[in-house]
N, C-alpha and C positions, 0 to 999 in steps of 0.2 A: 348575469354579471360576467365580466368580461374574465379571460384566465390570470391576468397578470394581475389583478386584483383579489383571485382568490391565493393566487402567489405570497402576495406582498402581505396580507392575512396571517396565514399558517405561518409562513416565515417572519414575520413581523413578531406573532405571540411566543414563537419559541425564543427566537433571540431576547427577548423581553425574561422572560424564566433564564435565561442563561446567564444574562448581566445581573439580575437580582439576585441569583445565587451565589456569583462572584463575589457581589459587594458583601451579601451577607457574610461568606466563607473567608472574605480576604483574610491573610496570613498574616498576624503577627510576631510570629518568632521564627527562627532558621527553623525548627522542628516541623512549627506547620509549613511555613514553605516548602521542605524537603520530604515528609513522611506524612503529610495532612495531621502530627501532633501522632500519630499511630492507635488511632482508635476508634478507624473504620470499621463497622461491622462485614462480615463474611460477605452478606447478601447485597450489601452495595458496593462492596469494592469486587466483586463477581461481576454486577451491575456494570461501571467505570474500568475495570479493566478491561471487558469485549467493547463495550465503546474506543478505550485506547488500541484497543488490536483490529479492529475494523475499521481501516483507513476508508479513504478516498478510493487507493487499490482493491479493497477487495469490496465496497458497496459501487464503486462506480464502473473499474476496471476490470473485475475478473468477471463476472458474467460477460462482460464487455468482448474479452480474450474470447471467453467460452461462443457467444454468438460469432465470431471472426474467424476462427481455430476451431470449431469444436471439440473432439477428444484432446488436443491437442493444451489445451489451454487447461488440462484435468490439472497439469503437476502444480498448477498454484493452489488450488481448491486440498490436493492431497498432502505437499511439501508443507502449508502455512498449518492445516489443521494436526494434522501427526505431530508437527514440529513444538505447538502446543501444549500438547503430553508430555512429548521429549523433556520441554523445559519445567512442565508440576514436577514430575519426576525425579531426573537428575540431577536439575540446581537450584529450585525458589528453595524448597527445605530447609536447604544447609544454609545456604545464601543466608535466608532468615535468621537460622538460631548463631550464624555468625555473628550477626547485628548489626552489621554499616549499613548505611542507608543511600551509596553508592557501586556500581560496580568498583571504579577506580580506587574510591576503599578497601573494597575486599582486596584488590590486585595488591595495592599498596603495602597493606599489612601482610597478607599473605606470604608473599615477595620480599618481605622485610626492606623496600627499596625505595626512595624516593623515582627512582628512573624507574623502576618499575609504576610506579602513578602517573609518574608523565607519559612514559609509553598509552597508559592505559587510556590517557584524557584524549590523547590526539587521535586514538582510537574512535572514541566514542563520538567527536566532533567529526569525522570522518562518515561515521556509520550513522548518525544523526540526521547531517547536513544532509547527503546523500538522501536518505530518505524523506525529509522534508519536504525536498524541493518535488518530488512525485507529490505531494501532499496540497503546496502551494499551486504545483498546476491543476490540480484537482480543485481546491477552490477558486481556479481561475477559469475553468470550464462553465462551472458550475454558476457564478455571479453573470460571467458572457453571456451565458444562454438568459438566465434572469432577469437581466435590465436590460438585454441586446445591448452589450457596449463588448468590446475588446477585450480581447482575451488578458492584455494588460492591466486595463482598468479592473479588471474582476480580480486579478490578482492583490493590487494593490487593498483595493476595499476588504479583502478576506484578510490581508498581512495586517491591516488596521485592527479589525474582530479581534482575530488572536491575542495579539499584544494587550491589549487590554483585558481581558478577562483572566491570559496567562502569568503575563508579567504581575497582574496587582491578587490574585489568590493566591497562585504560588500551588502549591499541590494539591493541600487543602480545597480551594476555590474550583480546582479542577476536578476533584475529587466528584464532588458532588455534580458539578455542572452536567461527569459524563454519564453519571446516572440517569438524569433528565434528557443527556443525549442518545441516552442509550433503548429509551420508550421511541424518542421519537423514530429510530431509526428501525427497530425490529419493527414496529408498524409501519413506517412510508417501507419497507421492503414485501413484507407479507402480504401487506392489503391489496395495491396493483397487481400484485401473482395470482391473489385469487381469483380476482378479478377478468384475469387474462386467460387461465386456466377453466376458468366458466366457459367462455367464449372460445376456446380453442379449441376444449375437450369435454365440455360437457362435465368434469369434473372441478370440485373446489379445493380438494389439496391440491398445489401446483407437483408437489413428488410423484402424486402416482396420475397427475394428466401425463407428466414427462414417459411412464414406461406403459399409459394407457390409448387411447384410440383416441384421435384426430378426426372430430366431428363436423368441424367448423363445413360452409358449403354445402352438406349434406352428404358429404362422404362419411366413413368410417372403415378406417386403416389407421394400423399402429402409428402412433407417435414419432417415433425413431424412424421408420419405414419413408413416412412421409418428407422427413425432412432430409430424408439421404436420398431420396428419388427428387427433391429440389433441386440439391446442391449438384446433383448430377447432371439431370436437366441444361443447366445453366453453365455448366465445365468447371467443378470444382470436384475432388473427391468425397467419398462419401463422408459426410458428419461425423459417426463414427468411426472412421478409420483413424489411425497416427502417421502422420509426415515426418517424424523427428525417430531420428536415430535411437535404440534403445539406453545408449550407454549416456548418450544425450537428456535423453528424459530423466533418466536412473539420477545425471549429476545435477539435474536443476531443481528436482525433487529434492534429493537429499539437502544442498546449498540451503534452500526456502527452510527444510527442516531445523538444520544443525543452527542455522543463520537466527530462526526462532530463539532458539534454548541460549542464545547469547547476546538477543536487545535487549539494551541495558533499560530504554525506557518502559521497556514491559515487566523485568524484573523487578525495577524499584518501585513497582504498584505495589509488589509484596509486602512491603515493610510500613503499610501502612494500615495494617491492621494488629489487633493484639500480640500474639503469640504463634507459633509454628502450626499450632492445633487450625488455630482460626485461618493460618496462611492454606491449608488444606480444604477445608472448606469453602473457602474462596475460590481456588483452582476448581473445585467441584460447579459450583454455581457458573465460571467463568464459559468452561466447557458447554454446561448446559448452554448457555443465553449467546454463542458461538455459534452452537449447531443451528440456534432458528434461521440464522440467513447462510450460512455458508451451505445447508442441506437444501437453501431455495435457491441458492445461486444459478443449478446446471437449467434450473429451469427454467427461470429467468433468460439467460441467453439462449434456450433453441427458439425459445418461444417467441425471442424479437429477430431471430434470425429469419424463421416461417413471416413476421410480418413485416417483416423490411421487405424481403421479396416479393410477400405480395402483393404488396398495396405502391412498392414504387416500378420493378420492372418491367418492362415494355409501357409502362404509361406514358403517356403525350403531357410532355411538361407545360402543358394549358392545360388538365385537368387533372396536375397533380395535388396531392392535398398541400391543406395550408402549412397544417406544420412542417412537410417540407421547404416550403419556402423562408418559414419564420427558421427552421436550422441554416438556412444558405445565407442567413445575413447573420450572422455571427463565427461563420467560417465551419459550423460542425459538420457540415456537409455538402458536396461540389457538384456539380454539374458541366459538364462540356460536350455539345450536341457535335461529336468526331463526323458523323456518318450523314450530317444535313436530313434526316429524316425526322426530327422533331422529338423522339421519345428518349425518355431515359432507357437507355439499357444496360442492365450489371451479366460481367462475364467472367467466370474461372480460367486459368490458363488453357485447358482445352478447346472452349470457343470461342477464345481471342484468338487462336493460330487460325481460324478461321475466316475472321474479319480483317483480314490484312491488306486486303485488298482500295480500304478506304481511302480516299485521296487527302485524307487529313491526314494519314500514318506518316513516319519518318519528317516530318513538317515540326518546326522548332517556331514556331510564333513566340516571340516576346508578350510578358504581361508584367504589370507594374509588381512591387511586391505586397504580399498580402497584406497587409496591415495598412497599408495606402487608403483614404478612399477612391481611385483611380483604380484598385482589383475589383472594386464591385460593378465593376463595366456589366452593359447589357448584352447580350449575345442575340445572335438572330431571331430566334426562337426564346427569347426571353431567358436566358439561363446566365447565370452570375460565373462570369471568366474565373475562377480563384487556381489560376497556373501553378502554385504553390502545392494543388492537394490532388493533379492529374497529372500524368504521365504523357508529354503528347507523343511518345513511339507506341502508346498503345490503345488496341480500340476500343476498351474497358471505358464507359462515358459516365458515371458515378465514383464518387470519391464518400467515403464516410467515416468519422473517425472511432473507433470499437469504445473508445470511452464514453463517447453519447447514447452507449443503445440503453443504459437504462431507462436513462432521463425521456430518450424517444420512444421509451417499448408505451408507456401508456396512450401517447399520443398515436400514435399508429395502427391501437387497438379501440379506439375512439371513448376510451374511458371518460369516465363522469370529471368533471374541472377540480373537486376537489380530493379527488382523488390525485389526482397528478401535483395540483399545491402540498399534498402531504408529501409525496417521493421528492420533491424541492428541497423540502424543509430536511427530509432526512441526509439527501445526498449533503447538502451543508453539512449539517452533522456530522457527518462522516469527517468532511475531508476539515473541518474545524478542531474534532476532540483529538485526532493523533494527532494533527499539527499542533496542538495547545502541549500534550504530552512530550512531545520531543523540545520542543522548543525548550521545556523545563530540565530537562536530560540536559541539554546544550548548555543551559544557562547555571544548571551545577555542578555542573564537568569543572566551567572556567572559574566559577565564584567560588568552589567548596575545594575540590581536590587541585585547582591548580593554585589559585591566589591563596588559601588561608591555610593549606596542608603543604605547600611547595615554595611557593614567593614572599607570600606574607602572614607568617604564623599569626601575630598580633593583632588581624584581623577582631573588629566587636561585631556581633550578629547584626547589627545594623549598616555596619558598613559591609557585609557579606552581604547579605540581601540588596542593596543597592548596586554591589557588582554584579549578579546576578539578573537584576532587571538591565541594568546597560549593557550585560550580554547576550539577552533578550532581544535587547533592539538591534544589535548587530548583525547576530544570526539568523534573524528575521528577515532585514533587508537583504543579505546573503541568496536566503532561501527562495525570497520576490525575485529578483532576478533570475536565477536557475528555472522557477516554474515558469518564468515568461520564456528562457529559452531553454527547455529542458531538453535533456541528453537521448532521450527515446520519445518515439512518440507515443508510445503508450504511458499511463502512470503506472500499472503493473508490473513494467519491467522495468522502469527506472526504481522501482520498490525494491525489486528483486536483487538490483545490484547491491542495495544497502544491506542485505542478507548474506549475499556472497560474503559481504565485507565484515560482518559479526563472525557469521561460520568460517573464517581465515584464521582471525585475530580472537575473540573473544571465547569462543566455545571452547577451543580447545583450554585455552590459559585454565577458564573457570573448572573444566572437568578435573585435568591435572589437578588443580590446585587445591579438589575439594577431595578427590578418591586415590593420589599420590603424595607421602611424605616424601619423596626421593628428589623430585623436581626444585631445584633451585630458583633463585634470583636469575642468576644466568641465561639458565634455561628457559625459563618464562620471558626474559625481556627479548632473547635472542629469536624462538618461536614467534612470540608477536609482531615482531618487526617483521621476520622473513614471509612470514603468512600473509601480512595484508599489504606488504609490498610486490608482492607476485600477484597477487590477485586484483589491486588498484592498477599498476601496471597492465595486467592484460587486460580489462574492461576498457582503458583510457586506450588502449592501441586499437582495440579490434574496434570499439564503438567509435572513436573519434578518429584516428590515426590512418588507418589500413585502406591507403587509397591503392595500393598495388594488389589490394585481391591474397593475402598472404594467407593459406588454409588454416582452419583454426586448429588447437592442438587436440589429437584425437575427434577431433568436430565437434567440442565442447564450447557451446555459446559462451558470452561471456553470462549471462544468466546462472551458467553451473558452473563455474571456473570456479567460486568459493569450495567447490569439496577438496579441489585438488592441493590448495593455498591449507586449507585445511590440514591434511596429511601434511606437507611442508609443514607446517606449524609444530603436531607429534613429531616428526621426526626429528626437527632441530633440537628442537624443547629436550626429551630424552638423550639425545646424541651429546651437544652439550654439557647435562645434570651429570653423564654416568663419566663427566672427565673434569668435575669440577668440584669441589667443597660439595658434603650434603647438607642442607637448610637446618638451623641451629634449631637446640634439642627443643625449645620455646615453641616454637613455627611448629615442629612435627607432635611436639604434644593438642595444637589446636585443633591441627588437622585430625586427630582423633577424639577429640573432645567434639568437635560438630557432629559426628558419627554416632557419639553416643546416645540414648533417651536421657530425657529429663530423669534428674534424681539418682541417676546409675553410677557406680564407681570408676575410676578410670580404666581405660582401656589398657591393657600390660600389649607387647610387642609380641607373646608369645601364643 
């Protein structure tokens, strides 16, 4: 049976479980809409929260980083998992026995302000949107590759899915849905690694093939060993080594971390189970069913890094495999025969300064633009022009994009058809259940804290919930266009910057707000402003802006610019509080009342 049948299969039965759980769960009160009614058990809102926290970026992108970057690509795998504790730790807790079932709530109250909520919401539509749209191009990959259409049309068809299963359950409906997206996806990730870990190393945990011996050919040398005498080989440095500056890495770690402990749509998974007790063991459960792919992730990427290389460079593009050719018609992967010798060849900056000599170098040929059908011109040697994804001053003659290596690691290991229809089904998943979760963030940001807590008190739960779905659709469409022209080419770093932008604005507010009575109205709205306007500012200059080459500050990507917006943030916020009225004696009694256990008397000052 042919692959896109066993495609269309797997992916066909889960979508089928996905819409049935909707209908079954849809929301009928703002409660289920907002909190699934709060009476998730531990073990499936554990379930539905790592589904909500394993985008598109971290099942499709960050091994993705990791085979591209090697060590280099570690601070996503270390900033998102640490960042994870960070947030059990020092704010679901409190968050929870506070009791609002939004961030913007808690700010609001907290802050005794309404500007203090509005700051909050335009926040959270900011760090939402942002990260959605890494999410929508993740489903735009992901359908491209599926149906071979456009990376547009992929998008549109996933922006459909969504809205429909998010907008008509509501939290609830998601609730469940990402438990069932949460099977599919730790299986379509583990089962190909074992798979490929057989085949590479002779072992079937993919962890210890990663720090064991590289069998594949009849060799046998270390794992690591091997693919840093690849990467070398070819002029790249070694795998293991780091390219990035320490202070560099230190701030895009931290950013990913701090940026955790303050997405709003990961926190308000919390509030949809019992009590503080149950919110605890949730976070336990959540960790666990994390670590099964983020601990498979490093090895997933060396392992399609060894079979990218092997199976396409220096081959003669007349006997390269198919799936290469089936990725060239969908754009995931390029070809341009620089050198007139017929083979693909991949080169690291070392043995490109070598090939310069090619009479194709410094040569600017026009080509249509990629999305034409006019880009999918023949080339001499049968290779598909896409001028959009080569560089013609360089003699580097393969293009590929790091977000396809999952999707291509089973194909290139010549895995069984249905093994590769299950990593379809999951990659969906992925980039579906956080785009289903934010979208619902988005859509009670505007319907709950801005229209019925800010605009229009009078609000009836029925007309809240219907501003909610029509700001569903807005932010949806938003997001569809972004992922068709998204800000980074990778979805891991356009993720990243929606982190920066939590870790600016939100972390700090919510620490202050939970472990300081001294911090003000003032100081809260004046920090949040100043945090994520230094940090949206440098991301939009350096990423969009900086055509004159302007050094970055301290050499801080914008990737890690959230710690610095960060510190802005404490410092204003405090600076501020200790020159302004301190927060009425109400407010400071709260903030010691969440501090305390169940049943305890109040906390005295002394």
């Amino acid at each position: 049976m042919d692959q896109k049948y066993w495609n269309f299969i797997f992916i066909g039965i889960s979508f089928a479980i996905y819409i049935w759980i909707a209908v079954k769960s849809r929301a009928s009160s703002t409660k289920e809409y907002y909190t699934a009614g709060g009476g998730v058990s531990p073990l499936a809102n554990g379930m539905a929260t790592a589904a909500d926290w394993m985008s598109a970026a971290t099942f499709i992108s960050m091994a993705g980083l990791i085979a591209a970057k090697g060590y280099d690509g570690a601070q996503y795998l270390m900033g998102w998992t640490g960042g994870f504790v960070l947030l059990t730790i020092l704010m679901v807790p409190y968050l929870r026995k506070f009791g609002k079932a939004t961030v913007p709530d808690f700010v609001g109250d907290r802050y005794y302000s309404k500007t203090a909520r509005g700051v909050a919401v335009i926040c959270a539509i900011f760090i939402c949107m942002t990260y959605i749209m890494g999410q929508m191009n993740g489903v735009g990959v992901v359908f491209s590759q599926l149906f071979s259409i456009s990376l547009t049309k992929g998008v549109l068809i996933g922006s459909a899915i969504v809205f429909f299963y998010a907008g008509l359950g509501g939290m609830k409906g998601i609730t469940y849905t990402q438990v069932a997206q949460y099977c599919v996806m730790a299986l379509a990730y583990t089962i190909p690694a074992i798979f490929i870990a057989i085949v590479l190393t002779n072992n079937f945990i993919p962890q210890l093939g990663l720090i064991g011996n590289y069998t594949a050919s009849g060799e046998s040398v270390p794992f690591l060993q091997k693919i840093n005498n690849i990467n070398e080989s070819i002029g790249f440095s070694e795998y293991t080594a780091s390219k990035l500056t320490t202070l560099n890495m230190f701030c895009i770690t931290a950013a990913l971390m701090c940026g955790t402990a303050g997405l709003p749509h990961v926190i308000v998974r919390f509030f949809t189970v019992k009590d503080v007790k149950a919110v605890r063991k949730s976070a336990c459960w959540t960790l666990g069913f994390i670590a099964v792919i983020y601990l498979t992730a490093p090895a997933i990427g060396a392992f399609s890094r060894v079979n990218l290389i092997d199976k396409l460079n220096d081959t003669s593009y007349k006997e390269a495999p198919a799936w290469f050719k089936d990725f060239e018609k969908t754009g995931q992967m390029a070809w341009v025969d620089k050198n007139g010798d017929g083979k693909i060849q991949y080169y690291g900056p070392a043995k490109s300064e070598e090939k310069t000599s090619s009479p194709f170098i410094g040569k600017k040929p026009t080509y249509p633009p990629a999305d034409s059908p006019e880009s999918l011109l023949i080339g001499a040697h049968g290779e598909r022009l896409l001028a959009s994804k080569t560089d013609p001053t360089n003699p580097n003659e393969l293009w590929f994009g790091a977000d396809i290596m999952v999707m291509a690691n089973p194909h290139m290991a010549g895995l069984p058809k249905w093994v590769i229809a299950l990593l379809m089904a999951g990659c969906i998943a992925a980039a579906l259940s956080t785009a289903a979760g934010l979208l619902l963030v988005l859509s009670t940001a505007i319907s709950h804290d801005l229209m019925k807590n800010i605009i229009k008190p009078e609000l009836t739960d029925k007309e809240e919930v219907r501003y909610a779905r029509i700001a569903s659709f807005v932010a949806l469409s938003i997001a569809a266009w972004f992922g068709i022209n998204p800000p980074s080419a990778f979805i891991a770093k356009t993720v990243a910057f929606a982190f920066g932008l939590a870790a600016s604005s939100f972390f700090p507010t919510l620490l202050m707000g939970i472990f300081s009575k001294r911090v003000n109205k003032q100081g809260g709205i004046a920090g949040m402003i100043a945090g994520i306007t230094f940090t949206s500012a440098y991301i939009i200059y350096y990423q969009f802006l900086n055509d004159t080459g302007t050094p970055l500050l301290f050499g801080i990507s914008p990737e890690g610019i959230g710690v610095i917006g960060m510190l802005i943030n404490f410092i204003v916020a405090f600076t501020v509080s200790a020159f302004t009225p301190a927060p009425p004696e109400d407010v400071q009694r709260m903030v010691r009342r969440i501090h305390n256990p169940s049943g305890a008397g109040e906390a005295s000052d002394h």
